[in-house]
N, C-alpha and C positions, 0 to 999 in steps of 0.2 A: 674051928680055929682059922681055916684059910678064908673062911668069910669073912669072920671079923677083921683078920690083918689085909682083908685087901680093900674092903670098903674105908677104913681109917684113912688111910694115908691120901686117900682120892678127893677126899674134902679139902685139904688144905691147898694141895695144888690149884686145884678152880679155884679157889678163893686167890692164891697167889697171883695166878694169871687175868681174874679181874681188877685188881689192885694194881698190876703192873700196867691195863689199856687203859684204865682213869685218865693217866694223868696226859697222855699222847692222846685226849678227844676231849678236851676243854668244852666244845661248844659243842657236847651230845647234850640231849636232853635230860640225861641222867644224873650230866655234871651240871648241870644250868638250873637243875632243881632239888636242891640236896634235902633231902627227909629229915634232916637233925634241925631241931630250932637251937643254933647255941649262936652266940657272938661271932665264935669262928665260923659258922656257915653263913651270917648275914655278911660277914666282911669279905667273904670269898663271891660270893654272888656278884656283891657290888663292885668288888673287882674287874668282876666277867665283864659287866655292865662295861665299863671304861675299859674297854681292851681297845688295842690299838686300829685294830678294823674298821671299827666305829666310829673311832675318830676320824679315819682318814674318808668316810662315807660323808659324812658331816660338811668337810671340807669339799666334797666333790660334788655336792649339789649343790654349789654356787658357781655360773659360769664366771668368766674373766671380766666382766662387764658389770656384773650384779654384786661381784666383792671389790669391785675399785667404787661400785655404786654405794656400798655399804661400808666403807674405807669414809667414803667422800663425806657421807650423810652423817657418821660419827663424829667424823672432824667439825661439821656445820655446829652440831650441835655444843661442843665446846667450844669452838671458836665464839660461839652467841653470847658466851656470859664471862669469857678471859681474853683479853689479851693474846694474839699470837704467843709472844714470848713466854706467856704462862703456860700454854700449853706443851708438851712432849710427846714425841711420838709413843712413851710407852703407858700416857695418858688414851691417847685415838686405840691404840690396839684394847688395851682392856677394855672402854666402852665399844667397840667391835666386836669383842669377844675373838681378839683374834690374838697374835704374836707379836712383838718388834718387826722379827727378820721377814715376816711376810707382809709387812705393811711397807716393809724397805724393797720388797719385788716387786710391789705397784706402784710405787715410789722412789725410784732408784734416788732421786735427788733431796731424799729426806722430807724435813718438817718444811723446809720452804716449799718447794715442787707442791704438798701436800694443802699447805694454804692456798697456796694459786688457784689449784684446783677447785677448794672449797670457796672460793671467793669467786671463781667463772661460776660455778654454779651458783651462788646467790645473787650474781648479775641477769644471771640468765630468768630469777624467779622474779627481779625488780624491774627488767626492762619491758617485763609486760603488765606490769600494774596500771597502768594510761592504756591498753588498748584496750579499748570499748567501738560497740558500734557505731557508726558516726549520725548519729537519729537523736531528736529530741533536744532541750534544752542544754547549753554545753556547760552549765552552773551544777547541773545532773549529772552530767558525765563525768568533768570533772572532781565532781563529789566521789564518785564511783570509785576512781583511780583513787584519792587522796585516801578511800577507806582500804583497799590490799595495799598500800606504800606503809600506812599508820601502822596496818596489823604486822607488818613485817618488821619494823622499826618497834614495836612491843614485844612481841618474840626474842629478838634477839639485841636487846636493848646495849649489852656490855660490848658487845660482839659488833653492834652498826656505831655504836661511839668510837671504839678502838680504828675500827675501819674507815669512818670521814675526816676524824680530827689528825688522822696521821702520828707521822712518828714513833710507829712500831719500826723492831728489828726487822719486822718481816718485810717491812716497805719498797718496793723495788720499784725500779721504770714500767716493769710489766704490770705489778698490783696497782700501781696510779693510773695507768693506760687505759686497764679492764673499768675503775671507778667513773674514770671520766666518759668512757663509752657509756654505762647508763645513762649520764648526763644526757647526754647526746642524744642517746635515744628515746629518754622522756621528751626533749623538748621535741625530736621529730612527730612524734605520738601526738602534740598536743599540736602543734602546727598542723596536721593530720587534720583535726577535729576543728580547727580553725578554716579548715580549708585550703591553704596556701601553699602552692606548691614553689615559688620562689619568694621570700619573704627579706622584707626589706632588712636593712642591716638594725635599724629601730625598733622593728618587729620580734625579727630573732635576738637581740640582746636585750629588748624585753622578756622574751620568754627563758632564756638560759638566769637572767636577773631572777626570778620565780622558783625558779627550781632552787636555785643558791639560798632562797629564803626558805625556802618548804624544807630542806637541809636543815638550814641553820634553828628552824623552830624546831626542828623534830627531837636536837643535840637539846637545846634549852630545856625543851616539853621532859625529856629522861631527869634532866638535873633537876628541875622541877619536883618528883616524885610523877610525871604522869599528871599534870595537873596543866589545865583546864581538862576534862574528860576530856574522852579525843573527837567525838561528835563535835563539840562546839572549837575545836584547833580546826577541825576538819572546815567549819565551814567559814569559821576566821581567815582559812589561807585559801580559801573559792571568792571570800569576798576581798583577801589579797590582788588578787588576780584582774577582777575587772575593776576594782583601781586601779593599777598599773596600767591596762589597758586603757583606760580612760585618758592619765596623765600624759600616754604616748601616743592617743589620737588627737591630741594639743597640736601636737609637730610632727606629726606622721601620717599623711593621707589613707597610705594602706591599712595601718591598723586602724583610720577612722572607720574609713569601709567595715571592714572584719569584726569591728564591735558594733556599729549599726545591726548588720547580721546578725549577729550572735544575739543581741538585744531582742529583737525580732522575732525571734524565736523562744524568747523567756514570757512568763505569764506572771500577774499582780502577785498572784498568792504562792512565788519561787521565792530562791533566795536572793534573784535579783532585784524583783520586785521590792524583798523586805529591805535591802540592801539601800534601794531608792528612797523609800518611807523613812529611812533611820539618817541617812545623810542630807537631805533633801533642809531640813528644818536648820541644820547647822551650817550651810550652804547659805541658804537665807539670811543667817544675822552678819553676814559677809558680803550683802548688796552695795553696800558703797561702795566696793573695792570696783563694781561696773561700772 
């Protein structure tokens, strides 16, 4: 009798006292792998799964730098197909996969500060579509450049309209500043490749003239649907170019100089050369005018 009443009562206690450390060691292995297949232990698992540890791990493998980077990169990619004003910060956080309130502590100054930023970083990817090496045919070069400017301009087709044609909310002295600084810095790029380090006032308001076109087709080319392909816009606005060039070595020495060059360096079977052949005949039935 003293056996049986002493063993009896000693089971239930262990059993108590494992039952009571359960729930005080969540992340044992015992608790992390429960033996019962029922609804209720899948749901408990996947609770585990989303405990709050994890999420704060999650957040901490992203330095300061790499989530304003990943902040920035979201926004781009909304910005590309709406409208500033379409967009909301608590659009950028869910395609971040992040929060409001932490998009607002790399952004203290909200959806604008937020645009600016996305917008220096898209300057910063368009002010190098012109640098090329300075070698070779500059009808090539040129081509070169007008094929990363297109591809950038097709990417984010909704997003570069909203951004040249103006008249967003989001429009300020600084987002006109940063716009017109690529400006600025394509035509330095292409002066570059021209060779000119002080270029006459003819010169460079020829070449700013060029970019305001390569602009203004690129807005039409979207409303278009994308049409002519853009191989053939591409080399429509290289053959823009040395017309222009041509018209302003009429009355401008230097750029006579600069296109003599540049010619010089082009070959029959380019697009200067094709350029020649296709105008050359229509140029012709305009002799009298000599």
């Amino acid at each position: 009798m003293t056996s049986g009443s002493g063993t009896a009562p000693a089971q239930p206690a262990a059993t108590t006292t494992r039952a009571a450390a359960s729930p005080a060691t969540p992340d044992t292995p015992t608790a992390t792998a429960p033996t019962s297949d029922t609804p209720a232990a899948h749901a408990a698992a996947a609770a585990r799964r989303a405990t709050r540890p994890a999420r704060r791990g999650a957040y901490r493998r992203l330095s300061v730098e790499e989530r304003r980077a990943q902040l920035i990169t979201a926004a781009l990619g909304l910005f590309a197909h709406r409208a500033p004003e379409e967009v909301s910060l608590d659009d950028v956080a869910t395609a971040a996969g992040a929060s409001r309130p932490l998009v607002y502590r790399y952004f203290p100054g909200g959806k604008q500060q937020l645009y600016e930023a996305a917008l220096r970083s898209a300057a910063d990817e368009l002010e190098l579509c012109f640098a090329e090496p300075r070698s070779g045919p500059l009808t090539v070069r040129l081509g070169r450049g007008l094929d990363r400017y297109l591809a950038f301009v097709d990417e984010r087709d909704a997003g570069f309209s909203a951004l040249l044609q103006g008249g967003s909310v989001a429009d300020t002295s600084r987002t006109n500043a940063i716009v017109d600084e690529v400006r600025r810095a394509a035509a330095d790029q292409i002066l570059l490749h021209l060779e000119v380090a002080e270029p006459s006032p003819r010169l460079r308001m020829m070449v700013r003239t060029w970019i305001t076109a390569v602009e203004a087709a690129s807005l039409m080319w979207l409303d278009e649907g994308k049409q002519p392909p853009m191989a053939q816009l591409r080399d429509w606005l290289v053959d823009h170019f040395v017309a222009l060039m041509a018209a302003t070595s009429a009355s401008d020495p230097q750029t006579a100089r600069v296109l003599r060059a540049a010619l010089a360096l082009e070959t029959a079977e380019g697009q200067a050369g094709a350029l020649a052949r296709r105008v050359m005949p229509v140029l012709g039935d305009a002799s009298h005018l000599l």
